[in-house]
Short mmCIF file of the C-alpha atoms (twelve columns), coordinates in Angstrom:
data_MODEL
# 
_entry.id   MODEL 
# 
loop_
_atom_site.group_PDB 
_atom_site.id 
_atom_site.type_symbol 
_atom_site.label_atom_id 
_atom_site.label_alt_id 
_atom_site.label_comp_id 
_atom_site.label_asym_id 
_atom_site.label_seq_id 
_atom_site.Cartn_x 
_atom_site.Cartn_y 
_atom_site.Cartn_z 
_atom_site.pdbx_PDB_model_num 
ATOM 1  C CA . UNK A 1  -1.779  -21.530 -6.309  1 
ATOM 2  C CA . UNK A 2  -0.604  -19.852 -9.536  1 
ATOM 3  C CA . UNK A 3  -3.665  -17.752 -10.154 1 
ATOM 4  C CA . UNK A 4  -2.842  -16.409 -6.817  1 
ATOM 5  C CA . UNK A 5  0.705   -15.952 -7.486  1 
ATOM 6  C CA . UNK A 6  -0.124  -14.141 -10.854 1 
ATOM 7  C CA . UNK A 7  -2.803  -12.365 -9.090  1 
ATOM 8  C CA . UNK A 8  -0.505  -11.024 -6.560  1 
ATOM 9  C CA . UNK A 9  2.165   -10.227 -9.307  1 
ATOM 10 C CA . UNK A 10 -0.031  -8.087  -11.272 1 
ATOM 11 C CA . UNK A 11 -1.403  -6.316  -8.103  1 
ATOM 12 C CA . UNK A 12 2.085   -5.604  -7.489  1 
ATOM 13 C CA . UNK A 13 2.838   -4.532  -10.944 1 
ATOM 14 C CA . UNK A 14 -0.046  -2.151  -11.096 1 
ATOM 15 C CA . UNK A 15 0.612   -0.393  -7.972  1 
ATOM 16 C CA . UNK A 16 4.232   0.283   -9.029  1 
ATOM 17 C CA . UNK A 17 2.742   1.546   -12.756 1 
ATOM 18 C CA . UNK A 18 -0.124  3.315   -11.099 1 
ATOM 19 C CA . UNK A 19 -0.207  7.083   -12.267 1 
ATOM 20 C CA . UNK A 20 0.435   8.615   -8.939  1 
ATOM 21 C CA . UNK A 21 3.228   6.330   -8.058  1 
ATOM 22 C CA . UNK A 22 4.844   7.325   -10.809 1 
ATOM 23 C CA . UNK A 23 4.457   10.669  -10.601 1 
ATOM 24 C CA . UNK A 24 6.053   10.807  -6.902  1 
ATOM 25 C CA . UNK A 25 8.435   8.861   -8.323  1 
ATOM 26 C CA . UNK A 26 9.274   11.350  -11.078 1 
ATOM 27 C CA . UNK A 27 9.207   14.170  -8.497  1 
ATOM 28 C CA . UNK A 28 11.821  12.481  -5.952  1 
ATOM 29 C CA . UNK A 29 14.401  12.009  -9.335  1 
ATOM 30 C CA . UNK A 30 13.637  15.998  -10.660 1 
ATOM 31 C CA . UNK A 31 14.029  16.709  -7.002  1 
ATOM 32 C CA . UNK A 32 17.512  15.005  -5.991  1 
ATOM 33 C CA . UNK A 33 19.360  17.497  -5.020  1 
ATOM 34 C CA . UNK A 34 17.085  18.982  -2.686  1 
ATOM 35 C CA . UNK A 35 18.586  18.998  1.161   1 
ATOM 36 C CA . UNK A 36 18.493  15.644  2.892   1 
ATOM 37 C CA . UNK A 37 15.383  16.211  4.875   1 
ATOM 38 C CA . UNK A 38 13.330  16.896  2.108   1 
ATOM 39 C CA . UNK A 39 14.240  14.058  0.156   1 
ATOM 40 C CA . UNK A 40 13.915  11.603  2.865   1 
ATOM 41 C CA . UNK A 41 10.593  12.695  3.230   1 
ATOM 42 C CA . UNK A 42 9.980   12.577  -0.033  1 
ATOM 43 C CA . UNK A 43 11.279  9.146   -0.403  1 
ATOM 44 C CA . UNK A 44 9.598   8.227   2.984   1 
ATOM 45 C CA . UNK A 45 6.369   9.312   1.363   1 
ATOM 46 C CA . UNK A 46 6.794   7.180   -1.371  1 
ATOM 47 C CA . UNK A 47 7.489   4.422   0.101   1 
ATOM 48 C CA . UNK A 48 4.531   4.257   1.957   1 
ATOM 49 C CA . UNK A 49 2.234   5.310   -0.973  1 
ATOM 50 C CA . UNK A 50 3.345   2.606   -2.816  1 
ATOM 51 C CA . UNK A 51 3.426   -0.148  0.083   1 
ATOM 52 C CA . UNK A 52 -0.018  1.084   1.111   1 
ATOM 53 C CA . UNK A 53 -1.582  0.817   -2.978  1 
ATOM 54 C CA . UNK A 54 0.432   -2.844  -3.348  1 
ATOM 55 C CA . UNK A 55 -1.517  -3.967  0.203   1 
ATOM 56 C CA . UNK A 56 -5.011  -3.002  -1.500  1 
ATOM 57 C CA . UNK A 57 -4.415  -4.523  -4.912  1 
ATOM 58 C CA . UNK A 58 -3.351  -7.413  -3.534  1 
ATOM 59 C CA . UNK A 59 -6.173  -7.608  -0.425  1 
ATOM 60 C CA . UNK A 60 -8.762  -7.295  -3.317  1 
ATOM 61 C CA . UNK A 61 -6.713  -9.902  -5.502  1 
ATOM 62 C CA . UNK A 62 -7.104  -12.771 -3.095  1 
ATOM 63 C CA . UNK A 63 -9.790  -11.957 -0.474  1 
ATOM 64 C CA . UNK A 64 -13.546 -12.478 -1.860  1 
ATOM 65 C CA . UNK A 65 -15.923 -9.817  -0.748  1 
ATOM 66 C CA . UNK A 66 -17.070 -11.701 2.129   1 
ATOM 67 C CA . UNK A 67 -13.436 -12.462 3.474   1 
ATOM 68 C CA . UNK A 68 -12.710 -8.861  2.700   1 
ATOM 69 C CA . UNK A 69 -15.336 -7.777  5.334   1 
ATOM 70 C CA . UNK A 70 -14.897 -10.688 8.143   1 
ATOM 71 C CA . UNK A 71 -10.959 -9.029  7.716   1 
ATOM 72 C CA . UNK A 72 -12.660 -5.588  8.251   1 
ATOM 73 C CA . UNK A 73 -15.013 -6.575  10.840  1 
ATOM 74 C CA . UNK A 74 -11.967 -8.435  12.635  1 
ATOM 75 C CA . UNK A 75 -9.628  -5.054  12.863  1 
ATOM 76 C CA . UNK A 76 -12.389 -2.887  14.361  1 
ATOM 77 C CA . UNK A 77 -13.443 -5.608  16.860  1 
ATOM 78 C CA . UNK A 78 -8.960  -5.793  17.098  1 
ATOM 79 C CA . UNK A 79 -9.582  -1.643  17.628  1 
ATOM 80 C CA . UNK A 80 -12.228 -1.780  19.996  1 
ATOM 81 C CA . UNK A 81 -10.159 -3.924  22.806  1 
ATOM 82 C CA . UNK A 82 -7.163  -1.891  22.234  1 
ATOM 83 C CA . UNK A 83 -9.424  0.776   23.506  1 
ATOM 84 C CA . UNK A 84 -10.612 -0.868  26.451  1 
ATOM 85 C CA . UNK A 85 -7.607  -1.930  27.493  1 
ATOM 86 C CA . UNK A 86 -5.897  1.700   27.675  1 
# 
């Protein structure tokens, strides 16, 4: 249970220290005083780039290869009825 806990704390560290991240990150403070709209969707962007890169790091830090793929697998089969029932 701590492995796991350090795992996900250094997935979550990388992602935040990850060279794109930062770089948005440096853009949205250069770019403060931009008009509102602009900034929330800079910050908007962001956000999700940085919630989306913390997700993977931390997928691959506790799912094995094989859990990764029955989690895959799971989602599309999740996808397919969503289709059907439209």
């Amino acid at each position: 249970m701590i492995s796991t806990a350090i795992a996900l704390q250094e997935a979550t560290k990388e992602a935040v220290h990850d060279e794109m991240i930062m770089a948005m990150a440096s853009d949205i403070y250069r770019y403060r005083d931009t008009d509102s709209d602009s900034f929330a969707k800079m910050l908007f962007e962001y956000s999700a780039m940085l919630a989306s890169m913390t997700t993977t790091l931390v997928i691959n830090a506790v799912l094995t290869e094989s859990q990764l793929h029955d989690l895959l697998n799971t989602i599309k089969e999740m996808e397919s009825m969503g289709k059907d029932v439209e």
